[in-house]
C-alpha positions as CSV (number, residue, x, y, z in Angstrom):
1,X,0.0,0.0,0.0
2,X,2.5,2.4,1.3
3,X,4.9,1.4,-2.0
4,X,2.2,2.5,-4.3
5,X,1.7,5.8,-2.5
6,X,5.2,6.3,-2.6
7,X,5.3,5.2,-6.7
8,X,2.5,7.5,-7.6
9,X,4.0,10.3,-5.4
10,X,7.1,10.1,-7.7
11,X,5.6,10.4,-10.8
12,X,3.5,13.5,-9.6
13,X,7.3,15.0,-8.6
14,X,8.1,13.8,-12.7
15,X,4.9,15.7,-13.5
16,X,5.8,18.5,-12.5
17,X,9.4,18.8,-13.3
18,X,8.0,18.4,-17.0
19,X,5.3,21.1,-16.9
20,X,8.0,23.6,-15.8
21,X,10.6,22.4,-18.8
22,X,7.2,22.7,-21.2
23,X,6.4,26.4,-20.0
24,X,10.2,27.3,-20.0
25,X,10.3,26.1,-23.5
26,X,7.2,28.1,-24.8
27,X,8.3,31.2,-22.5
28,X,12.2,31.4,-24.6
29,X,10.5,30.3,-28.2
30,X,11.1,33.8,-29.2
31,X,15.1,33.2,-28.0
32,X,17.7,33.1,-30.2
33,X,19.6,30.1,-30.4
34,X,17.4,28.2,-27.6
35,X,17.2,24.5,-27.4
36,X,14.0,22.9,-26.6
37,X,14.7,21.0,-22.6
38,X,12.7,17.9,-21.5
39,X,13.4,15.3,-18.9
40,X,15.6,11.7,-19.2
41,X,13.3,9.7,-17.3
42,X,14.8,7.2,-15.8
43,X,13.2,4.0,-13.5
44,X,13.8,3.1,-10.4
45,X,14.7,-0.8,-9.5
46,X,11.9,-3.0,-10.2
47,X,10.6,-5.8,-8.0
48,X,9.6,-9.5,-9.1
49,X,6.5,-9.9,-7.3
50,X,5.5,-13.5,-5.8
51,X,2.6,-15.0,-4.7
52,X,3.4,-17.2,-1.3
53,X,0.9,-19.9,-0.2
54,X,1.1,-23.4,1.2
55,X,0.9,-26.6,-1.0
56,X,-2.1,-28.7,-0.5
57,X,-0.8,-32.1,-0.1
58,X,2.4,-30.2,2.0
59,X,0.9,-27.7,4.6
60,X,4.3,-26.9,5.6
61,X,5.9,-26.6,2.3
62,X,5.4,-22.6,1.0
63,X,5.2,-22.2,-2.4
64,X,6.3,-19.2,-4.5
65,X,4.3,-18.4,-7.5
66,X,5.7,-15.5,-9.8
67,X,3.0,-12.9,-10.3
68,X,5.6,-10.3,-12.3
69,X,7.8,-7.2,-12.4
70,X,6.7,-4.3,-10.1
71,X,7.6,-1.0,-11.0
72,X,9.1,1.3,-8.1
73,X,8.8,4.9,-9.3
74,X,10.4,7.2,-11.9
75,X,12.9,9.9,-11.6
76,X,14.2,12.5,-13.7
77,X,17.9,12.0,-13.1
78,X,18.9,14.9,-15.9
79,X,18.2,17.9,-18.3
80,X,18.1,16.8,-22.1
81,X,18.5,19.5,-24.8
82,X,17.1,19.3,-28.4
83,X,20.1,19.2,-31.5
84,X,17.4,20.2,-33.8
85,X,18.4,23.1,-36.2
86,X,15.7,26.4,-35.6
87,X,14.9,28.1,-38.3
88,X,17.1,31.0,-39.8
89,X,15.8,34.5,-39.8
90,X,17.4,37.1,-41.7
91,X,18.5,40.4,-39.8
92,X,21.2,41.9,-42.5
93,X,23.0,42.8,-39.1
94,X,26.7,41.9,-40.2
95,X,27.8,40.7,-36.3
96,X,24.7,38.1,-36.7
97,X,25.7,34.5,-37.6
98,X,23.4,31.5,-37.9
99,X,25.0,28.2,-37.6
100,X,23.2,26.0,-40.1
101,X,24.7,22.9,-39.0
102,X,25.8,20.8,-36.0
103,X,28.0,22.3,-33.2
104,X,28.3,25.3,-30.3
105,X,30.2,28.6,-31.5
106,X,32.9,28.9,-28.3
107,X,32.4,31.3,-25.7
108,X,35.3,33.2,-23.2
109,X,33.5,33.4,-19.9
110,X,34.7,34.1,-16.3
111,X,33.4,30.8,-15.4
112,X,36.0,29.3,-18.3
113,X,34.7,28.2,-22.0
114,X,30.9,28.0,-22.6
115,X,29.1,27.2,-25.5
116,X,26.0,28.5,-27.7
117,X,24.0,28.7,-30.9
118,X,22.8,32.2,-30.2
119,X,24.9,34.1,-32.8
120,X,23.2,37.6,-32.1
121,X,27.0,39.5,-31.7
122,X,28.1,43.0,-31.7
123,X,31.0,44.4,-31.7
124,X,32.5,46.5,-28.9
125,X,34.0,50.0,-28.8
126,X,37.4,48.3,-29.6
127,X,36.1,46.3,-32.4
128,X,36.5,42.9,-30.5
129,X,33.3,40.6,-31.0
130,X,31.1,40.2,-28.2
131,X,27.7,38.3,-26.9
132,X,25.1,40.6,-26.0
133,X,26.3,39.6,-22.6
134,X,29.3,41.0,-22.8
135,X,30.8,37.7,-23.5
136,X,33.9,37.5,-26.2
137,X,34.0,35.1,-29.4
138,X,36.7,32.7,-29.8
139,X,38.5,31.7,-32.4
140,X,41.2,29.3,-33.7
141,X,44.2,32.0,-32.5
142,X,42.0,33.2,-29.4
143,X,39.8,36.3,-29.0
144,X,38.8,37.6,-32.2
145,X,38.8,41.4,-33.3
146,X,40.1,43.7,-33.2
147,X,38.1,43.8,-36.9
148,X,38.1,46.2,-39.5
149,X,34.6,48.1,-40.7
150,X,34.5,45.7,-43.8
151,X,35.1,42.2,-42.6
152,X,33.3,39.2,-43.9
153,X,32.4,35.8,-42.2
154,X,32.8,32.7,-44.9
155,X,30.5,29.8,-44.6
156,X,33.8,27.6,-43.1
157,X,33.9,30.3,-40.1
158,X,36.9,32.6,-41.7
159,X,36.6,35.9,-41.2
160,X,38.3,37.9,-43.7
161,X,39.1,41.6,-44.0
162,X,37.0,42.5,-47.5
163,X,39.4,45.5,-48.4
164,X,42.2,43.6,-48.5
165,X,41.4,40.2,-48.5
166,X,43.5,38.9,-45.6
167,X,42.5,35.7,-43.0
168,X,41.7,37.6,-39.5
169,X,40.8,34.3,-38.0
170,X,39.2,31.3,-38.1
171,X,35.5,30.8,-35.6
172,X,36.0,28.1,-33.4
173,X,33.5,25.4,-33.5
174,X,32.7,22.5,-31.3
175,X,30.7,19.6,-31.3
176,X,29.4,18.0,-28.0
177,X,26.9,14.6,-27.6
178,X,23.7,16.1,-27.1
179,X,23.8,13.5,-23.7
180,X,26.7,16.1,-22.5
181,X,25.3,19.6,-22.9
182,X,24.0,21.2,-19.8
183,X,22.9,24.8,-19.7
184,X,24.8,27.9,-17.6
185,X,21.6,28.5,-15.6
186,X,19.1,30.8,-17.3
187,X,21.2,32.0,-20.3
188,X,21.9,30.7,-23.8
189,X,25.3,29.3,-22.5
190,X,25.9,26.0,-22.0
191,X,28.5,24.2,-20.9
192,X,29.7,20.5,-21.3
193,X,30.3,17.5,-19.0
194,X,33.1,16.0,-21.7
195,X,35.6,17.6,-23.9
196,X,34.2,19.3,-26.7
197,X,35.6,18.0,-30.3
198,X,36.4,20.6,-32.9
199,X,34.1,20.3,-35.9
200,X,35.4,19.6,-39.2
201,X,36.0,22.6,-41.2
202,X,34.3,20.7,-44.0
203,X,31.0,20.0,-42.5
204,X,30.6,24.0,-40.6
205,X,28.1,26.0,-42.0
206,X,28.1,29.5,-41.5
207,X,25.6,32.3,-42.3
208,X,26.5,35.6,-41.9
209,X,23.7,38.5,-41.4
210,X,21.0,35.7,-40.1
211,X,20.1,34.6,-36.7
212,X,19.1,30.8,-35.8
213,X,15.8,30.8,-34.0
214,X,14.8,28.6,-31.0
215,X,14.1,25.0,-32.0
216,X,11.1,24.5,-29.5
217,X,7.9,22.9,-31.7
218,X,5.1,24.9,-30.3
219,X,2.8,22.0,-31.5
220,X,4.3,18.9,-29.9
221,X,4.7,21.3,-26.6
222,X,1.0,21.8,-26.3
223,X,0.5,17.8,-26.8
224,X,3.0,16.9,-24.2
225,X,1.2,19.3,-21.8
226,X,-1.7,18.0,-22.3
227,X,-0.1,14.6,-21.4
228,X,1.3,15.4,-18.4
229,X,-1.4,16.8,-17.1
230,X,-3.5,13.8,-17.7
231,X,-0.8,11.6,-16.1
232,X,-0.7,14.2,-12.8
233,X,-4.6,13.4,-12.4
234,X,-4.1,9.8,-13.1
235,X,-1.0,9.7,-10.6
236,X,-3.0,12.0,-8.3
237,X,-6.0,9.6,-7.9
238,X,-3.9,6.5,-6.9
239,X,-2.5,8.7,-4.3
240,X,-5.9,9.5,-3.1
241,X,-6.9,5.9,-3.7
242,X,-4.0,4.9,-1.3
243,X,-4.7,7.5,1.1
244,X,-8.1,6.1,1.7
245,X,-7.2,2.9,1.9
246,X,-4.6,3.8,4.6
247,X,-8.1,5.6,6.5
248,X,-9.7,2.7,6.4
249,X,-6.3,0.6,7.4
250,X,-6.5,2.8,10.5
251,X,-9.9,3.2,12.0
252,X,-11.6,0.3,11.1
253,X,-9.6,-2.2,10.8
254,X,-7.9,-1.4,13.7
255,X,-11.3,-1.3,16.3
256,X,-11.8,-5.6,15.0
């Protein structure tokens, strides 16, 4: 009785865990570079449930007859993040770049390296590229900039001085299992729980004066809320169920 309280109860706790990733998601869908979260789920140990009774023909002989598995609960043990491209929105906004491929452009932080696919840059007073958080762009030598007033970002990540034609630098690029991605608390930085791998030159694809927008599916969030919500009621009434049953354990069974 008290196990299926206890099972219920966690999947209420799952519940809700996944009603706040679904209104986080629909909250940032207007966020650059966002990835849709959600829940790895993950069981708890299972039970093989027998039946014990005595033989007929041996009173004292106890039999053991297998009645099958019993779940124990759910858990949601981390964050997942979405690898699906967004959409690409043009801006004309030269410091914008939309990365229409896989990998993380490389961030310098105070916290060490982080990683994102918002590309909404600027540059600063100095001419160094920036985040909008004040964040600076790395590339292959290191912090890029200072750049010139006509400088042009290639679909491999160079960025090139027009007037002249001469390699500034090269955008880093990472790629990270989507298992290993967590994010730097409410911003569009993430960081990784393995080493990064650089992405092959061949396979980066870079558009400059465009913006990638967040990858949530507005469509399949609404479904899954409606879901979850159904599987909070159902979860709810077994708690109730159990609750009564405990009422009943208590002051009536209790008086024979």
């Amino acid at each position: 009785m008290l196990r299926g309280l206890y099972t219920a109860a966690s999947g209420m706790v799952l519940n809700n865990q996944q009603s706040e990733s679904i209104q986080k998601n629909i909250e940032n869908m207007r966020n650059s570079g966002y990835r849709q979260e959600s829940e790895r789920v993950t069981s708890f140990p299972r039970l093989l449930v027998n039946r014990v009774s005595t033989t007929n023909s041996e009173p004292q002989t106890i039999e053991k007859i297998p009645l099958g598995i019993m779940g124990t609960g759910v858990y949601a043990d981390r964050k997942r993040y979405s690898g699906e491209p967004g959409l690409l929105r043009e801006t004309k906004n030269r410091t914008d770049i939309a990365l229409n491929s896989e990998g993380y452009f490389v961030i310098d932080t105070l916290q060490g390296e982080r990683y994102t696919r918002n590309g909404h840059f600027q540059l600063d007073p100095a001419g160094m590229l920036r985040t909008a958080g004040g964040n600076m762009v790395l590339g292959q030598n290191g912090i890029i900039g200072p750049l010139p007033d006509d400088f042009v970002i290639n679909p491999d990540g160079t960025v090139e001085d027009r007037a002249n034609q001469e390699i500034i630098d090269r955008l880093r690029i990472v790629n990270i299992p989507a298992e290993a991605i967590q994010r730097d608390g409410l911003t569009s930085l993430y960081y990784a729980t393995v080493q990064p791998t650089e992405a092959p030159r061949e396979d980066i694809r870079i558009h400059q004066g465009y913006i990638e927008e967040s990858n949530v599916d507005l469509n399949a969030q609404l479904v899954k809320m409606l879901q979850v919500s159904r599987a909070y009621s159902a979860n709810q009434k077994v708690v109730q169920m159990n609750d009564n049953l405990l009422q009943k354990a208590v002051n009536e069974i209790g008086k024979v």
